[in-house]
C-alpha positions as CSV (number, residue, x, y, z in Angstrom):
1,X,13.6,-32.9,-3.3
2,X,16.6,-30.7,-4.1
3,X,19.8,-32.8,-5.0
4,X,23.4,-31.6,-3.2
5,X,24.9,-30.7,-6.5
6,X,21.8,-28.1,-6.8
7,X,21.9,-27.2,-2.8
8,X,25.8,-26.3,-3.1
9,X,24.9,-24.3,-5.9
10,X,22.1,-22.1,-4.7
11,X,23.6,-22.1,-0.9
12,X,27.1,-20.9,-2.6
13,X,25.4,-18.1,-4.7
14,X,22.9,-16.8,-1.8
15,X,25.2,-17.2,1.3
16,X,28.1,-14.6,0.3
17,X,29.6,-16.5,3.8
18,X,29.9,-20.0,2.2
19,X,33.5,-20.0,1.2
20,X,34.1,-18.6,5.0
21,X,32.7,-21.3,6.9
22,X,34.6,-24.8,7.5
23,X,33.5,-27.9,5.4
24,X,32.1,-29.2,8.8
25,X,30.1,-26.1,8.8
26,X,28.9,-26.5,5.2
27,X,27.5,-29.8,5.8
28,X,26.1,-29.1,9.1
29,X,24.6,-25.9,7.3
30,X,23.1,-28.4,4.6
31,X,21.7,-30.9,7.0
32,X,19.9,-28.1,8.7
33,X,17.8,-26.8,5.5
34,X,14.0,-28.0,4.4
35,X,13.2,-28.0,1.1
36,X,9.6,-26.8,1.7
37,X,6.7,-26.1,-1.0
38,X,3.9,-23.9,0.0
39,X,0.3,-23.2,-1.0
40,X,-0.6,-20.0,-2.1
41,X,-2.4,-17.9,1.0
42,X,-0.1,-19.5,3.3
43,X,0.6,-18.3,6.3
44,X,4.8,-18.8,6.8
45,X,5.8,-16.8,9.9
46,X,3.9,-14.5,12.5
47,X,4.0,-12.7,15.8
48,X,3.7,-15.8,17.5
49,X,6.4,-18.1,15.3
50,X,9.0,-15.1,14.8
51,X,11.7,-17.5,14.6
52,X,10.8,-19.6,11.9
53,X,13.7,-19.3,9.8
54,X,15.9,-17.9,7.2
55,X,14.1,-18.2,3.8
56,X,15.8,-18.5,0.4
57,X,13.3,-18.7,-2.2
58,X,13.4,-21.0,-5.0
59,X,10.1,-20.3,-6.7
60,X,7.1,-17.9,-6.4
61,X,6.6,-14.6,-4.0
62,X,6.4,-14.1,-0.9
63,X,5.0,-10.8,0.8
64,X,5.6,-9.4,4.0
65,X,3.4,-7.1,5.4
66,X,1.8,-5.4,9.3
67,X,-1.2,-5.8,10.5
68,X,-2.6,-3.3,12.7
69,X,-5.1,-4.1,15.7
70,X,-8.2,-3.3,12.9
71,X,-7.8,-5.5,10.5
72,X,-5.6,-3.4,8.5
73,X,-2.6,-4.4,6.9
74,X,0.3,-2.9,4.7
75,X,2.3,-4.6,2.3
76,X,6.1,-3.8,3.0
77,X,7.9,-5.5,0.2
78,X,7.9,-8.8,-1.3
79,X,10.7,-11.3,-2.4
80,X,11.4,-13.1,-5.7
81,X,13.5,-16.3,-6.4
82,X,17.0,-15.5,-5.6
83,X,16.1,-13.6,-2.2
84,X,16.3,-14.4,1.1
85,X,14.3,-13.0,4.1
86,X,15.8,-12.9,7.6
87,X,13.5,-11.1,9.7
88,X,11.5,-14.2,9.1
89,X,14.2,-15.6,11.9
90,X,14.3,-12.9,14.7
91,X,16.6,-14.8,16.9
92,X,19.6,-14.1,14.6
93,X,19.0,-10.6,14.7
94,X,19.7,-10.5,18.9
95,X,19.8,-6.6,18.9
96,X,16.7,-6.4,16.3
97,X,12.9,-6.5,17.1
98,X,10.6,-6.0,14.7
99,X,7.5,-7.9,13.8
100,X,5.7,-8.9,10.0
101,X,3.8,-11.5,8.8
102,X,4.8,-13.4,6.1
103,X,2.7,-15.1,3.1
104,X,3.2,-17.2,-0.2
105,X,1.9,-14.8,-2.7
106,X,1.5,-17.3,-4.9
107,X,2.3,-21.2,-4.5
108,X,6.1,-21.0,-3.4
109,X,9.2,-23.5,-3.2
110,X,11.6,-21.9,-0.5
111,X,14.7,-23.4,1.4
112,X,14.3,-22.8,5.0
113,X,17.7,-22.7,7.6
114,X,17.0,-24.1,10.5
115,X,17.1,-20.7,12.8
116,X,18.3,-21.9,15.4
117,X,21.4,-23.2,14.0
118,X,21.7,-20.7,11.8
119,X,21.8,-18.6,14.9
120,X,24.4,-20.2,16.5
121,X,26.5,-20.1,13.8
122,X,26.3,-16.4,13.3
123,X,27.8,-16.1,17.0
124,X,30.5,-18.2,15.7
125,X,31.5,-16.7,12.4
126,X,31.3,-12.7,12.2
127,X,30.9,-13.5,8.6
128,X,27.3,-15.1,8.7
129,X,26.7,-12.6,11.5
130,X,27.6,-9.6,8.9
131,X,25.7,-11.2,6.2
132,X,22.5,-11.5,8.9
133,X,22.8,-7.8,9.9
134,X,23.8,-6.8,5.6
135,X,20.6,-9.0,4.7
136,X,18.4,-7.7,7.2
137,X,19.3,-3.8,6.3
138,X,18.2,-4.0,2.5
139,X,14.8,-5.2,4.2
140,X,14.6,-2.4,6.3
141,X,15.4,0.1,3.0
142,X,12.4,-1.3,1.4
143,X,10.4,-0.9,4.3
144,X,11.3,2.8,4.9
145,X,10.7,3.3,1.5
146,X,7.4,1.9,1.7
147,X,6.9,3.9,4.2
148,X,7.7,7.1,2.5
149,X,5.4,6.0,-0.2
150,X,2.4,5.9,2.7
151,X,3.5,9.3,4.2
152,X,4.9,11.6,1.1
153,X,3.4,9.9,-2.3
154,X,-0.9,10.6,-2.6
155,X,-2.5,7.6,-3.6
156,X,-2.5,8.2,-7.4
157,X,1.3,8.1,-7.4
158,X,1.2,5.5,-5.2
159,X,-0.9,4.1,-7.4
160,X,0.8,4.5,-10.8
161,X,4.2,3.9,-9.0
162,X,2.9,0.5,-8.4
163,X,1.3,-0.1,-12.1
164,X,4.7,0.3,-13.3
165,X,6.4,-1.7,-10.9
166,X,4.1,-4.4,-12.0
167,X,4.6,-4.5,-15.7
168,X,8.5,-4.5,-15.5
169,X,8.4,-7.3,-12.8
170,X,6.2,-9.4,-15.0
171,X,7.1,-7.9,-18.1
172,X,3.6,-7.8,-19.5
173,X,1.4,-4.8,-20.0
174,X,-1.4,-6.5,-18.1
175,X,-1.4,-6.2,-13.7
176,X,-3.8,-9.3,-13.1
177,X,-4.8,-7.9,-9.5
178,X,-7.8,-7.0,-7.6
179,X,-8.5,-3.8,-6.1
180,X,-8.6,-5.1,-2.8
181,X,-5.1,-6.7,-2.9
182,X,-3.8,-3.1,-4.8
183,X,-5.0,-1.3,-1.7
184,X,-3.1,-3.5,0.7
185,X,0.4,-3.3,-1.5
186,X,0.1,0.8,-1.2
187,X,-1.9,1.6,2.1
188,X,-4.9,2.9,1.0
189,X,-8.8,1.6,1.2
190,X,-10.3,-0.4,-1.8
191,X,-12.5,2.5,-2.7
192,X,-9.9,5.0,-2.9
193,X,-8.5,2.8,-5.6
194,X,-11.2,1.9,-7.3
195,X,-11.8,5.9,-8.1
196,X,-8.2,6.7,-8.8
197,X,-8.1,3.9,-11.3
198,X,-11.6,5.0,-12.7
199,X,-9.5,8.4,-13.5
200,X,-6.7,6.8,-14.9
201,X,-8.9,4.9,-17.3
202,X,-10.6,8.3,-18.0
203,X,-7.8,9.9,-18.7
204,X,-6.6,6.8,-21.0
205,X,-3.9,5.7,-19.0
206,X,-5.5,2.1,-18.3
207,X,-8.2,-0.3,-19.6
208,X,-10.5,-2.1,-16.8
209,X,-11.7,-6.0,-16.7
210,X,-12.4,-8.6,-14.6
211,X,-8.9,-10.1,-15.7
212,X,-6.8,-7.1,-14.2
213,X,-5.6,-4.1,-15.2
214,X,-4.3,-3.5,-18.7
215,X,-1.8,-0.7,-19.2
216,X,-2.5,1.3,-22.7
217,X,-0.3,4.8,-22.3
218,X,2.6,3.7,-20.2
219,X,4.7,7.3,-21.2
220,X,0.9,8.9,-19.3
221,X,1.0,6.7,-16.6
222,X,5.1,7.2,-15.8
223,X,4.2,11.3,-16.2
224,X,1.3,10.6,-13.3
225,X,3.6,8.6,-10.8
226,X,6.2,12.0,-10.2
């Protein structure tokens, strides 16, 4: 369980509102947060629990992704430790509706706010409301961009684009994914990506495994993603 020295902390450096809001506020703020650890594949909001909170995330990763009525889905973006997801907590956003589903990537320890507290204090304080609305618009920039990945990028820039983003996140020259999880982060099918990566070891961009993806000519691969 998190201590209130470590709480304050984090709340102070994620909340850009904190030194806005009374001391009653703070603490009422405080009482209202979980200190929740989750197993990877978990499931942490959906269409039908659109309200389940605003997330800060201590440890791990979190995707959020849309699921079509096929079986389909596309990854969006994901969030680190440090970030915060809001859409996970619709009811803040009163003049926003927009639907994702929201997993633990890998086993994750996340603070979640209460929503509907934290809801009610955003129509109390403009300042939590203008962080809600600031917080919810950097999602919505890495959605569109995802989505002008789908509609304007072919798959092997997608592809390479997505290699690279990889290595410097993890800062290793090894992307220990499958090709089915690759097809959902860039919208494609798990065939398509299993050729495109078959030409990139070809070309000697890549090396192949059961262990992932190692990357061998990064300068090659950064020349295929424009």
């Amino acid at each position: 369980m998190i201590q209130n020295g470590q709480l304050i902390s984090l709340l102070e450096k994620s909340f850009s509102f904190w030194d806005k809001i009374s001391d009653l506020e703070k603490a009422a703020l405080m009482d209202n947060i979980s200190d929740i650890r989750y197993e990877k594949g978990t499931c942490l909001s959906g269409s039908d629990d659109s309200c389940a909170g605003v997330f800060l995330i201590r440890s791990g990763t979190l995707r959020v992704y849309m699921l079509s009525e096929d079986g389909k889905d596309l990854t969006l973006f994901r969030l680190n430790p440090g970030e915060i997801c809001i859409l996970s907590a619709s009811c803040v956003l009163k003049l926003i509706r927009f639907e994702v589903l929201i997993e633990a990537e890998t086993e994750c320890r996340i603070l979640v706010a209460n929503a509907n507290f934290f809801s009610d204090l955003a129509a109390r304080n403009v300042w939590v409301e203008n962080f809600s609305y600031k917080v919810a618009a950097e999602r919505f920039s890495d959605v569109m961009e995802a989505i002008q990945r789908i509609f304007f990028l072919s798959v092997d820039k997608r592809l390479a684009n997505f290699l690279l983003e990889e290595i410097e996140r993890n800062n290793t020259n090894v992307v220990p994914v499958t090709h089915e999880q690759i097809a959902r982060y860039i919208g494609s099918a798990r065939e398509v990506v299993s050729r495109t990566l078959k030409s990139f070891y070809v070309l000697g961009a890549v090396e192949l495994s059961r262990g992932g993806i190692k990357i061998v000519d990064k300068k090659l691969l950064q020349s295929m993603s424009k």
